[in-house]
Each structure stands twice: as structure tokens, then as C-alpha cells.
TIMARMAR-354874 format. One record per residue: residue number from 0; residue in three letters; x, y, z of N, C-alpha, C in turn. Coordinates in steps of 0.1 Angstrom, whole numbers. Example, Ala and Ser with C-alpha at 12.3 -4.5 7.8 and 13.67 -1.06 7.14 Angstrom:
BEGIN
<n: 0 res: ALA n_px: 132 n_py: -57 n_pz: 78 ca_px: 123 ca_py: -45 ca_pz: 78 c_px: 132 c_py: -33 c_pz: 78>
<n: 1 res: SER n_px: 128 n_py: -22 n_pz: 71 ca_px: 137 ca_py: -11 ca_pz: 71 c_px: 129 c_py: 0 c_pz: 79>
END
This chain:
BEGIN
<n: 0 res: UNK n_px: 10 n_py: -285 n_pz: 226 ca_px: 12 ca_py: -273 ca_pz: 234 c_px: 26 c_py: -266 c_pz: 230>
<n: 1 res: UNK n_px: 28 n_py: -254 n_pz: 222 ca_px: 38 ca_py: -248 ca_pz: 222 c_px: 40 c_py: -238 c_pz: 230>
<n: 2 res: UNK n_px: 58 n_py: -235 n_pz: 233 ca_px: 57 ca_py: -227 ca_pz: 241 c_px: 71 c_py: -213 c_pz: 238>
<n: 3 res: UNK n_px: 70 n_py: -204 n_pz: 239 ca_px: 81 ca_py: -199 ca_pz: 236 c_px: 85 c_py: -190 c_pz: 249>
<n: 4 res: UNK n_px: 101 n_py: -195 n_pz: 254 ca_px: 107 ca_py: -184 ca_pz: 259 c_px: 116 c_py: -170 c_pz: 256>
<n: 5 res: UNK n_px: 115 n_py: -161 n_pz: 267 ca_px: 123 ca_py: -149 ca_pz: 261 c_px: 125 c_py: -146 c_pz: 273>
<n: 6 res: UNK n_px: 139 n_py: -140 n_pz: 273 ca_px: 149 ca_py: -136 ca_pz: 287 c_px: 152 c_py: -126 c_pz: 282>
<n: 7 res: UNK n_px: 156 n_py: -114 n_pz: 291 ca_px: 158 ca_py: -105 ca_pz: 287 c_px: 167 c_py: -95 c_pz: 299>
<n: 8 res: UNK n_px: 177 n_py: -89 n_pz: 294 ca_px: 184 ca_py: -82 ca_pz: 306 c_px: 174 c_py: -70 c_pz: 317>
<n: 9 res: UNK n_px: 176 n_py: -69 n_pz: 324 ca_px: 161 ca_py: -62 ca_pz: 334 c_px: 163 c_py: -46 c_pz: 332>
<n: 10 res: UNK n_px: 166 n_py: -41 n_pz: 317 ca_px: 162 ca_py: -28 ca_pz: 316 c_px: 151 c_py: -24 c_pz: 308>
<n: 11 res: UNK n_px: 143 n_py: -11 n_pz: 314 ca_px: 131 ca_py: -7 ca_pz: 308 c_px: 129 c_py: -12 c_pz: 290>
<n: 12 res: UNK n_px: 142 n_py: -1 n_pz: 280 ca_px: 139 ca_py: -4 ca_pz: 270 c_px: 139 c_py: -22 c_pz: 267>
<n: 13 res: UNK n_px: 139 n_py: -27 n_pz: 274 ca_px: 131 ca_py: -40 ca_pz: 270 c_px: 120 c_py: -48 c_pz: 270>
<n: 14 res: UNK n_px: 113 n_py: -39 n_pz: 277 ca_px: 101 ca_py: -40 ca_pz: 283 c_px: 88 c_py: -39 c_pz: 267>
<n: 15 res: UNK n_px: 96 n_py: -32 n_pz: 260 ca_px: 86 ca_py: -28 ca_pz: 252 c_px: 89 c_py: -38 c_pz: 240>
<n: 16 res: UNK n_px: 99 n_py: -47 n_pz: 240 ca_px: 102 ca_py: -58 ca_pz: 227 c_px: 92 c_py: -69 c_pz: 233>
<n: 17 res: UNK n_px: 93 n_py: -72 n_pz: 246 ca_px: 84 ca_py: -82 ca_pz: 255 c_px: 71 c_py: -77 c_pz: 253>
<n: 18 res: UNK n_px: 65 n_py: -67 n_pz: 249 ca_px: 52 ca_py: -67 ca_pz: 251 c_px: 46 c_py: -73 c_pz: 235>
<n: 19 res: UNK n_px: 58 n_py: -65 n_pz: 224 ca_px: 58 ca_py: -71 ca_pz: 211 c_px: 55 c_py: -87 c_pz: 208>
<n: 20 res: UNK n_px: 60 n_py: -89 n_pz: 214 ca_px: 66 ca_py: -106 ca_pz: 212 c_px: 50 c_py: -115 c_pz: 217>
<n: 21 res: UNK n_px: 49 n_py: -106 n_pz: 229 ca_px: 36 ca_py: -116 ca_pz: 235 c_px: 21 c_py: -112 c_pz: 225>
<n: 22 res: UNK n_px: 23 n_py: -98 n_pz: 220 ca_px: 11 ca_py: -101 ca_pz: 211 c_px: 12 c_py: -106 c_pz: 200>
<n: 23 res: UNK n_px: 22 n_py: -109 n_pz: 196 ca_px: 27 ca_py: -115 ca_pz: 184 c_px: 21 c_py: -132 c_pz: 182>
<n: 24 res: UNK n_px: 23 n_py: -137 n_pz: 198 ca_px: 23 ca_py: -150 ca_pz: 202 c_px: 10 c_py: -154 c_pz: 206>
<n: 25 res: UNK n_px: 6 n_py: -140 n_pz: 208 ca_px: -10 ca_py: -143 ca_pz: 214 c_px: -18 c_py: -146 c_pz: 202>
<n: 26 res: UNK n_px: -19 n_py: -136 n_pz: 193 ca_px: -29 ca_py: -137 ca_pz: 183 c_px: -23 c_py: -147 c_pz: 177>
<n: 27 res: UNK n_px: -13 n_py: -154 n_pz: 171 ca_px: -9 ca_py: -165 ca_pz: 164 c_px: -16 c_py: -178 c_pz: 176>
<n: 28 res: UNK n_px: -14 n_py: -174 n_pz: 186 ca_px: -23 ca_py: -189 ca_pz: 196 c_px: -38 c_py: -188 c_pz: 192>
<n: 29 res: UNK n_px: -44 n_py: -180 n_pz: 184 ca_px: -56 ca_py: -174 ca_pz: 185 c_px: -65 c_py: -166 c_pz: 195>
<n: 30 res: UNK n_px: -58 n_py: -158 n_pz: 204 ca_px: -64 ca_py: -146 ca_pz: 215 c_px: -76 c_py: -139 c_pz: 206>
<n: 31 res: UNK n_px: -87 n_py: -138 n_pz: 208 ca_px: -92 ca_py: -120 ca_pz: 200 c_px: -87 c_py: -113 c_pz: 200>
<n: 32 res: UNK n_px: -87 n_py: -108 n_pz: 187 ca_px: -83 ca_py: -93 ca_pz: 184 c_px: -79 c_py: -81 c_pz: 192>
<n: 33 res: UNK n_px: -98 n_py: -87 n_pz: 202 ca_px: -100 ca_py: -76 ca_pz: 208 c_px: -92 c_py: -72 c_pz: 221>
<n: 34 res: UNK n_px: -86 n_py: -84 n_pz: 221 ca_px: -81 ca_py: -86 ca_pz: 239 c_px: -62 c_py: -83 c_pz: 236>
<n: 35 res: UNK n_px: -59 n_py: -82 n_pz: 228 ca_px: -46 ca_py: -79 ca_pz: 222 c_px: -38 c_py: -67 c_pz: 229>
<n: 36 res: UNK n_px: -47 n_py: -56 n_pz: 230 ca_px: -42 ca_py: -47 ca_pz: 238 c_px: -42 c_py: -50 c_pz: 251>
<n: 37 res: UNK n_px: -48 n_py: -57 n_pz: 256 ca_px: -49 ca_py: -58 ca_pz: 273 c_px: -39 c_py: -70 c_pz: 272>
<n: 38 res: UNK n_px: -40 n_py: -77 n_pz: 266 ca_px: -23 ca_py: -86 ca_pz: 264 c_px: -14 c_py: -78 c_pz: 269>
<n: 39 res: UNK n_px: -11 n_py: -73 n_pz: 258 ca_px: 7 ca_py: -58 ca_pz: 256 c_px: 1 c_py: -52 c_pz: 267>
<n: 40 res: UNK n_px: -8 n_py: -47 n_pz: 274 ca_px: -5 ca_py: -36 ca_pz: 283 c_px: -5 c_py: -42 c_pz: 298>
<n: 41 res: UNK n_px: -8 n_py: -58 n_pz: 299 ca_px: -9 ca_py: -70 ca_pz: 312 c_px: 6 c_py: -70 c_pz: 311>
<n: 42 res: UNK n_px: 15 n_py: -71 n_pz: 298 ca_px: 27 ca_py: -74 ca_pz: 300 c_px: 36 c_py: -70 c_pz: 302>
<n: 43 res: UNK n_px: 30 n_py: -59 n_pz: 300 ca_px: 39 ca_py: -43 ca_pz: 303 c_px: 40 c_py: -41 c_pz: 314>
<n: 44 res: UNK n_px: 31 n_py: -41 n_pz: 322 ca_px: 29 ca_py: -35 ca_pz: 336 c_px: 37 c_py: -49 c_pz: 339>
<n: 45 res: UNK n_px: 42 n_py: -62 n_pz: 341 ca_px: 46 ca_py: -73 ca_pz: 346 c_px: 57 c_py: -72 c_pz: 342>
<n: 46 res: UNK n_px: 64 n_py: -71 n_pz: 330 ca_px: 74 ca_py: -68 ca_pz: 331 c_px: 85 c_py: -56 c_pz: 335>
<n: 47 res: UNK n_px: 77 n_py: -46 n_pz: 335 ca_px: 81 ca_py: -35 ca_pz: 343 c_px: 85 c_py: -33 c_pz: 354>
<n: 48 res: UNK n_px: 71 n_py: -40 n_pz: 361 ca_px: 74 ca_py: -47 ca_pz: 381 c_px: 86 c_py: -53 c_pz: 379>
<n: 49 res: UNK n_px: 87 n_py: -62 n_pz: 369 ca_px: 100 ca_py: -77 ca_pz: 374 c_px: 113 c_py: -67 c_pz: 369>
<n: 50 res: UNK n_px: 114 n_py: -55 n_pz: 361 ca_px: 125 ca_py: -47 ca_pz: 359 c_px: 132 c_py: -38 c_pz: 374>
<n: 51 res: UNK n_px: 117 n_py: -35 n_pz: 375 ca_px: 122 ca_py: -26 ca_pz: 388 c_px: 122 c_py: -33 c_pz: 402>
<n: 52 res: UNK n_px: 119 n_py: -41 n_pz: 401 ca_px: 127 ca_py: -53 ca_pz: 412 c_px: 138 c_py: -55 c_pz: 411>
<n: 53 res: UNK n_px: 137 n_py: -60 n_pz: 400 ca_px: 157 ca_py: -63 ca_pz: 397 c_px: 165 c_py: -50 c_pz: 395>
<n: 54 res: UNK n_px: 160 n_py: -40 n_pz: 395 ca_px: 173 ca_py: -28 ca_pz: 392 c_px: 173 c_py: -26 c_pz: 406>
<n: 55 res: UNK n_px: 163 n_py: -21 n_pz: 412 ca_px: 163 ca_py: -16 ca_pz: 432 c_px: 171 c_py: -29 c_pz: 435>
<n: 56 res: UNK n_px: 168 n_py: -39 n_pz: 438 ca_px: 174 ca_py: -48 ca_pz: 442 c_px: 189 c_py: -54 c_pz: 441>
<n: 57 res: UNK n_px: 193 n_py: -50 n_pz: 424 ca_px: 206 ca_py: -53 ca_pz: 424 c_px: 208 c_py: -67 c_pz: 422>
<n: 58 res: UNK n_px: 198 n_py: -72 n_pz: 410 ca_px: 199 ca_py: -86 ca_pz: 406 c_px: 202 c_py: -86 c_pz: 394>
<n: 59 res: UNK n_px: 207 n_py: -90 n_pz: 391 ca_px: 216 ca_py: -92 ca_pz: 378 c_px: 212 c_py: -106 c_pz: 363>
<n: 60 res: UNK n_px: 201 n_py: -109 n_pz: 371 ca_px: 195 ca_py: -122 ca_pz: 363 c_px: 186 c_py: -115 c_pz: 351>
<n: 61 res: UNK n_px: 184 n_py: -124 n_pz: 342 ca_px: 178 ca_py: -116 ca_pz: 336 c_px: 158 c_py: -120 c_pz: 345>
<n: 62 res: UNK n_px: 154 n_py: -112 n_pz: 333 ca_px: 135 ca_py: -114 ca_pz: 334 c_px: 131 c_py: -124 c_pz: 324>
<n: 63 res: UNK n_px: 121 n_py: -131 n_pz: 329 ca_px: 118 ca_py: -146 ca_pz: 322 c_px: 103 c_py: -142 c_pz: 320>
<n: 64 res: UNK n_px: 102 n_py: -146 n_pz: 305 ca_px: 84 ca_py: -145 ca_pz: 302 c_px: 82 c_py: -161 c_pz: 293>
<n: 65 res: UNK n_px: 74 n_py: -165 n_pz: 298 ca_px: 71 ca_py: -175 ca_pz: 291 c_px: 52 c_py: -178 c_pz: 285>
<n: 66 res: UNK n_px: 58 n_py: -178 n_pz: 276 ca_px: 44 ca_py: -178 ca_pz: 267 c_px: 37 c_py: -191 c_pz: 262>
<n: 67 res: UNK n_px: 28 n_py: -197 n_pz: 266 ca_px: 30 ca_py: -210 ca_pz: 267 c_px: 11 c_py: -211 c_pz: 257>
<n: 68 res: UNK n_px: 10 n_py: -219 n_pz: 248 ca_px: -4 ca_py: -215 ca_pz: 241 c_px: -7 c_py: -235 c_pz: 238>
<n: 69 res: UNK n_px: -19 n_py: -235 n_pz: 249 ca_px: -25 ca_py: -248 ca_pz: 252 c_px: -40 c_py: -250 c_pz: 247>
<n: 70 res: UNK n_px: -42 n_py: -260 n_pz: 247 ca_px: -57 ca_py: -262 ca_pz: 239 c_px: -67 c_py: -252 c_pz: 242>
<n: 71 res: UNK n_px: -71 n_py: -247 n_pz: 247 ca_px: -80 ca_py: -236 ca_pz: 248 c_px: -81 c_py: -223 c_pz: 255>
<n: 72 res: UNK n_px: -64 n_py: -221 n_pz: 261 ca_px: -62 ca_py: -206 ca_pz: 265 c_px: -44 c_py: -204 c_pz: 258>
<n: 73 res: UNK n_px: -42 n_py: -194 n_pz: 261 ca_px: -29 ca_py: -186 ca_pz: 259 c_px: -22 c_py: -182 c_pz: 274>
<n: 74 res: UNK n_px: -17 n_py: -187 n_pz: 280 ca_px: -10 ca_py: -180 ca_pz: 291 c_px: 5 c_py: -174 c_pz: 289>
<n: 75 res: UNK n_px: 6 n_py: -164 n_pz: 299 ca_px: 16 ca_py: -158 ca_pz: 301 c_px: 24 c_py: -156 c_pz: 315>
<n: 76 res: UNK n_px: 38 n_py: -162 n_pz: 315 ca_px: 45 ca_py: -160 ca_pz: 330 c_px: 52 c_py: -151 c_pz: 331>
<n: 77 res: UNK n_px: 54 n_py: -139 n_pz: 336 ca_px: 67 ca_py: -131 ca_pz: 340 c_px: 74 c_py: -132 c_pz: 353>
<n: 78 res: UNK n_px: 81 n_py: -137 n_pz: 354 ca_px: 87 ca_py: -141 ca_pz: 366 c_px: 102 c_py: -132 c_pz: 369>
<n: 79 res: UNK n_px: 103 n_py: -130 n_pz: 380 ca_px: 117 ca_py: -123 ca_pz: 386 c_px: 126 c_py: -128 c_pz: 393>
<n: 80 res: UNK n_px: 139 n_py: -123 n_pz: 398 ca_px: 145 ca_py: -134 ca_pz: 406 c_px: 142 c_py: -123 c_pz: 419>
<n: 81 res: UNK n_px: 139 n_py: -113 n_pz: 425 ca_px: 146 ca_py: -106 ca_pz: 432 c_px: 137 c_py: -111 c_pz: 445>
<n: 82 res: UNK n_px: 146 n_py: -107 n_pz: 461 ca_px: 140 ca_py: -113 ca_pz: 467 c_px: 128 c_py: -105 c_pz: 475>
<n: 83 res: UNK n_px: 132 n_py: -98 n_pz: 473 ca_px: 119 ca_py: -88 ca_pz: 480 c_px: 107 c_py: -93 c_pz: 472>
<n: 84 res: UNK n_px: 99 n_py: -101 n_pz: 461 ca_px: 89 ca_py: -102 ca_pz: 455 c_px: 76 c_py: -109 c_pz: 470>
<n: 85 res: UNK n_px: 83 n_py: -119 n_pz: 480 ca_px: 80 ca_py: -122 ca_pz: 486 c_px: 75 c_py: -113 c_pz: 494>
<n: 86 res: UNK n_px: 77 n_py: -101 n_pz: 499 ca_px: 73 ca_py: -91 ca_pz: 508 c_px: 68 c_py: -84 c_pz: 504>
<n: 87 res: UNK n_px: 71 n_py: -77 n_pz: 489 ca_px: 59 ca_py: -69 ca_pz: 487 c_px: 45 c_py: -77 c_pz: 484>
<n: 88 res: UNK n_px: 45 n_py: -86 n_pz: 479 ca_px: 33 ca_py: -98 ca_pz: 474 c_px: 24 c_py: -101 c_pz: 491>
<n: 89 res: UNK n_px: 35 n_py: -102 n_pz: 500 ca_px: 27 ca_py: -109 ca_pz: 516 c_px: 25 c_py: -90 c_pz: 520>
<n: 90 res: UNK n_px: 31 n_py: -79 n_pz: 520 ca_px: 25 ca_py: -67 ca_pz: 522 c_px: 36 c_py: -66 c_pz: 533>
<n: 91 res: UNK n_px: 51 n_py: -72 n_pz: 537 ca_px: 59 ca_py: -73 ca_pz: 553 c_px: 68 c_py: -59 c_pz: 548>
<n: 92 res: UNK n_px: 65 n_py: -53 n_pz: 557 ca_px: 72 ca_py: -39 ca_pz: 552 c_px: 84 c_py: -38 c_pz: 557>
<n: 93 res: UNK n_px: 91 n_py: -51 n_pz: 564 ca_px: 103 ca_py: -46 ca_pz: 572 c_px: 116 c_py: -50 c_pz: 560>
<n: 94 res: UNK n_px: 117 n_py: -58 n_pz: 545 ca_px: 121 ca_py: -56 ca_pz: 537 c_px: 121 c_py: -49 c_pz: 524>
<n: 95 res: UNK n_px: 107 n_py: -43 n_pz: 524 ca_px: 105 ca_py: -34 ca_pz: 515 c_px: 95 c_py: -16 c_pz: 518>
<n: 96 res: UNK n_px: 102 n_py: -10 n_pz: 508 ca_px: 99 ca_py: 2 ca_pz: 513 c_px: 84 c_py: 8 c_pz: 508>
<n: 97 res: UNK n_px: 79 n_py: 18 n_pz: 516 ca_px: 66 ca_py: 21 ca_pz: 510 c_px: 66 c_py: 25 c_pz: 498>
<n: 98 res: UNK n_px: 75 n_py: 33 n_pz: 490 ca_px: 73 ca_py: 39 ca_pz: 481 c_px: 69 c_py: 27 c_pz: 465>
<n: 99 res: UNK n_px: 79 n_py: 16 n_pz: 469 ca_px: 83 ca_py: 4 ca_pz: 460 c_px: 65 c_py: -2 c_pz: 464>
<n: 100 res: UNK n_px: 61 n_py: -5 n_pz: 476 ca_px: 50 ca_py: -13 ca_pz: 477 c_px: 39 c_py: -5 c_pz: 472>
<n: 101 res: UNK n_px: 40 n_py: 8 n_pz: 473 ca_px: 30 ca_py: 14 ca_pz: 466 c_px: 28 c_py: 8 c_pz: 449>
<n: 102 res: UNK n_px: 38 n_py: 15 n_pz: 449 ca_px: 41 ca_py: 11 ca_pz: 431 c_px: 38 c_py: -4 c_pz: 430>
<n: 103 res: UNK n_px: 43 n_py: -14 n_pz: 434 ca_px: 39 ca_py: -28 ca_pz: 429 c_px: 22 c_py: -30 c_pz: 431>
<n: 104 res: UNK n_px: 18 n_py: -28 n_pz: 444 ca_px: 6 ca_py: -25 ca_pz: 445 c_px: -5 c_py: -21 c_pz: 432>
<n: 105 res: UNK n_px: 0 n_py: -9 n_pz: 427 ca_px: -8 ca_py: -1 ca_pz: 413 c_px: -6 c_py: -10 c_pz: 400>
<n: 106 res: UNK n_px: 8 n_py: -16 n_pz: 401 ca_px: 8 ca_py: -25 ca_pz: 387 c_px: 4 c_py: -36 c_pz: 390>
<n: 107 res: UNK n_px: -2 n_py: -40 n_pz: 401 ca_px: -9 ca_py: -56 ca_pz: 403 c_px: -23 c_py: -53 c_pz: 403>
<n: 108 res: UNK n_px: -23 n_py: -38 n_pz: 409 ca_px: -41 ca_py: -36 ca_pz: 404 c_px: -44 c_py: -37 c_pz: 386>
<n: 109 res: UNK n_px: -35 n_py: -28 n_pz: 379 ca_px: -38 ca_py: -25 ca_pz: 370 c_px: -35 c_py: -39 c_pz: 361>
<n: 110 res: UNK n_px: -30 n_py: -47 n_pz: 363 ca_px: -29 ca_py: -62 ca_pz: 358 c_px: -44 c_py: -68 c_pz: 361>
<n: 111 res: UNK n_px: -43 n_py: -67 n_pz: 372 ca_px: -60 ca_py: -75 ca_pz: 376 c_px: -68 c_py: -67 c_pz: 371>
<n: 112 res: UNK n_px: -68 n_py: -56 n_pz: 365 ca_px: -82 ca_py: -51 ca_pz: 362 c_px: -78 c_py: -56 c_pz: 343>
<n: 113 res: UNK n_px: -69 n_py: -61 n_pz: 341 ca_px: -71 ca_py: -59 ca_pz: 326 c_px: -71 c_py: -78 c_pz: 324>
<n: 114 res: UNK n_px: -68 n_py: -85 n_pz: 333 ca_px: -66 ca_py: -102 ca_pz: 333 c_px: -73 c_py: -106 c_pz: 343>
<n: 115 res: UNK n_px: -86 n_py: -116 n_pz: 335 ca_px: -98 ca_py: -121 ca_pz: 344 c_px: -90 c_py: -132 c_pz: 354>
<n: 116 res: UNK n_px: -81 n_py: -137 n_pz: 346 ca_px: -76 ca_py: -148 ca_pz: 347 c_px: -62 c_py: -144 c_pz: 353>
<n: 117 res: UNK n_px: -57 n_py: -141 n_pz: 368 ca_px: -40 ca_py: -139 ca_pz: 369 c_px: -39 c_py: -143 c_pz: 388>
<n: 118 res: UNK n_px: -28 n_py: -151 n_pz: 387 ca_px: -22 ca_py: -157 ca_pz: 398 c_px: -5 c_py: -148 c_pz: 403>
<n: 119 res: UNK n_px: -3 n_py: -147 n_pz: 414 ca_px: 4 ca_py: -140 ca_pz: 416 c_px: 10 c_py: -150 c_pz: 426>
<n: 120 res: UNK n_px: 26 n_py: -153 n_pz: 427 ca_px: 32 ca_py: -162 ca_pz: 434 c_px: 44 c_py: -158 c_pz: 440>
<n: 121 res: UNK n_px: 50 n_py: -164 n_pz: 449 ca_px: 64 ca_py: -152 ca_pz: 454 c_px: 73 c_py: -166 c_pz: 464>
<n: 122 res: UNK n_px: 85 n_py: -162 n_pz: 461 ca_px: 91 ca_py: -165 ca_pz: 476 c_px: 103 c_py: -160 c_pz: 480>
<n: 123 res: UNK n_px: 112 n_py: -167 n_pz: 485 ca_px: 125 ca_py: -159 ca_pz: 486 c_px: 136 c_py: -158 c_pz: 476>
<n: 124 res: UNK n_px: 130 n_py: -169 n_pz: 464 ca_px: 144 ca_py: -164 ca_pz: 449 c_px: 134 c_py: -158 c_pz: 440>
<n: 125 res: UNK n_px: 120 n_py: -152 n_pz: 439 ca_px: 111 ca_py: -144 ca_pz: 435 c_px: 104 c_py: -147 c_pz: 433>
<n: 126 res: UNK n_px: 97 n_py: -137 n_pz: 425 ca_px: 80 ca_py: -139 ca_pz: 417 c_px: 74 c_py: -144 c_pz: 405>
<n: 127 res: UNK n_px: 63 n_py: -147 n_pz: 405 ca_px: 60 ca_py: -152 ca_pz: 389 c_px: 48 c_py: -144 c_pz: 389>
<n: 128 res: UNK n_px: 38 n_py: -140 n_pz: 383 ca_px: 27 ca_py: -134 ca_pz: 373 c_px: 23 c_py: -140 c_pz: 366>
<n: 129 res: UNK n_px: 16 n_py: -149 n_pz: 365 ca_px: 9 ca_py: -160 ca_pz: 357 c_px: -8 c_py: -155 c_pz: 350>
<n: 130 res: UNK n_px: -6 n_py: -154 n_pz: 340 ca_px: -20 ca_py: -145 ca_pz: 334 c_px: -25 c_py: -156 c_pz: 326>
<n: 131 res: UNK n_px: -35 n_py: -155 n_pz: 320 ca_px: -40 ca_py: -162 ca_pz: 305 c_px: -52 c_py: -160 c_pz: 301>
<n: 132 res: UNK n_px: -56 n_py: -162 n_pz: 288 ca_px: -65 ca_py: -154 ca_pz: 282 c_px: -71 c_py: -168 c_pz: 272>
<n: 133 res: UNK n_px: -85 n_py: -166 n_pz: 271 ca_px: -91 ca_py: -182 ca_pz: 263 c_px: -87 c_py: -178 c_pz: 253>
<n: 134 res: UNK n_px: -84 n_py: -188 n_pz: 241 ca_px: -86 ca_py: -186 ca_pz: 226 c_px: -95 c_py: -189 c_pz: 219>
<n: 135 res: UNK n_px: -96 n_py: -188 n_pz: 207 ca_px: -107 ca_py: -192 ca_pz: 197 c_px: -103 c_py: -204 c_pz: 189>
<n: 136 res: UNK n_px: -112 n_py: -213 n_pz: 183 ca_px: -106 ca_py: -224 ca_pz: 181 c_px: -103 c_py: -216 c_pz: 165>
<n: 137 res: UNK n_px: -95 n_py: -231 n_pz: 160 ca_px: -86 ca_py: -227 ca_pz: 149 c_px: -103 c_py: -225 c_pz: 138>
<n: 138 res: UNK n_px: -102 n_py: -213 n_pz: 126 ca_px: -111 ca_py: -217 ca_pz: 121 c_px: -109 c_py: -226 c_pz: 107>
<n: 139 res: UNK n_px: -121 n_py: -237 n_pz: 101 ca_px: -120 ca_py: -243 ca_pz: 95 c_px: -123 c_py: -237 c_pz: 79>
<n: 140 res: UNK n_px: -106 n_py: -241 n_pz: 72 ca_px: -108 ca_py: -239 ca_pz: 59 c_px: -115 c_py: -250 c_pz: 51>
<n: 141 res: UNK n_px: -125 n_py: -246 n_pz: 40 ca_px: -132 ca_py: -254 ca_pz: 33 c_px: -123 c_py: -252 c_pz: 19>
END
């Protein structure tokens, strides 16, 4: 099982090295081709959420993606530290605001419609995004 981590300070333009990296890692775990975009664009919208949690919020940690490529799938973690992940995930409006819930709301739809496969977890030091995608086995040189 290899795994590779990447931290990153919680501003947008980094959002888009993170999405590099994970297809980079996908197709080398053997993802399809085909599923490569819905990779980069699952990880975009995830790490974008975990950016704008941490900038509204005023957390200073960085954003954790862990790419983790096991005998027959590829997963991916984006995780945040902020504490509101917990309220907007349970829907409690008395720590977060509608405008923010709305917005997380659309990038957890638009995650779930592109990842068959995605778990969503929260508490009071944050959230994780847990996605993964089957692979193909290695193919055999003759």
C-alpha cells in the first residue's frame, strides 16, 4: 500500500497543484483514464470546501490530502481543521451561516455526483472527505 501526503497552506491558488498531484497519483495507482477528470474535479471541489473553511474561519493549519493507493482501489482524503465542518455536515445553523451552508451543501452535491464511492465525516477539530475510485490491475508484460 503506498501512500503519499501533501499539506498545503489553505489558499485557493493551491487548490489547483492538489488537483495535479492527485491525478498524477491516480493514474500511476492505475484509476481509468476515463475517471481522471472526475478525480481533479472530486478534488477540487474538496479542497476548495476545506480552503474556505479555513479562510472564514480563521485557521491557520494547513489542508491535508492524502492519497493512499491499495490493492484494488485509489482513495483520496481531504481533510480540514476548522470547526464549523461539524455544523455544516450535521445542517446546525446556530454556528454556521446560510450563505457558507449553502455553498458547502453544492460542493458535497457536486462531489457525490462525480464519486460513487465518498464518506463525509466531521467533528469539533474538522472534516475529512474520504473518496475512492477502483483500479485496474497492473497489466502483464510478456
Amino acid at each position: 500500500m503506498a501512500t503519499v501526503e501533501l499539506r498545503f497552506s489553505a489558499l485557493p491558488e493551491h487548490v489547483r497543484t492538489a488537483r495535479l498531484v492527485a491525478a498524477a497519483v491516480a493514474r500511476r495507482a492505475g484509476v481509468d483514464e476515463a475517471v481522471l477528470d472526475e478525480v481533479r474535479l472530486a478534488v477540487g471541489e474538496a479542497c476548495t470546501r476545506a480552503v474556505g473553511l479555513h479562510l472564514s474561519n480563521g485557521v491557520n493549519a494547513p489542508v491535508r490530502v492524502v492519497l493512499t493507493e491499495e490493492e484494488k482501489k485509489f482513495s483520496i482524503e481531504v481533510g480540514d481543521e476548522s470547526p464549523t465542518s461539524a455544523a455544516l455536515v450535521s445542517g446546525s445553523h446556530a454556528e454556521a451561516d446560510d450563505e457558507a451552508e449553502g455553498e458547502d451543501e453544492m460542493g458535497l452535491a457536486v462531489i457525490s455526483g462525480l464519486v460513487d464511492d465518498v464518506e463525509v465525516t466531521s467533528s469539533e477539530t474538522g472534516g475529512v472527505i474520504r473518496m475512492s475510485w477502483p483500479t485496474s490491475p497492473e497489466p502483464l508484460v510478456s
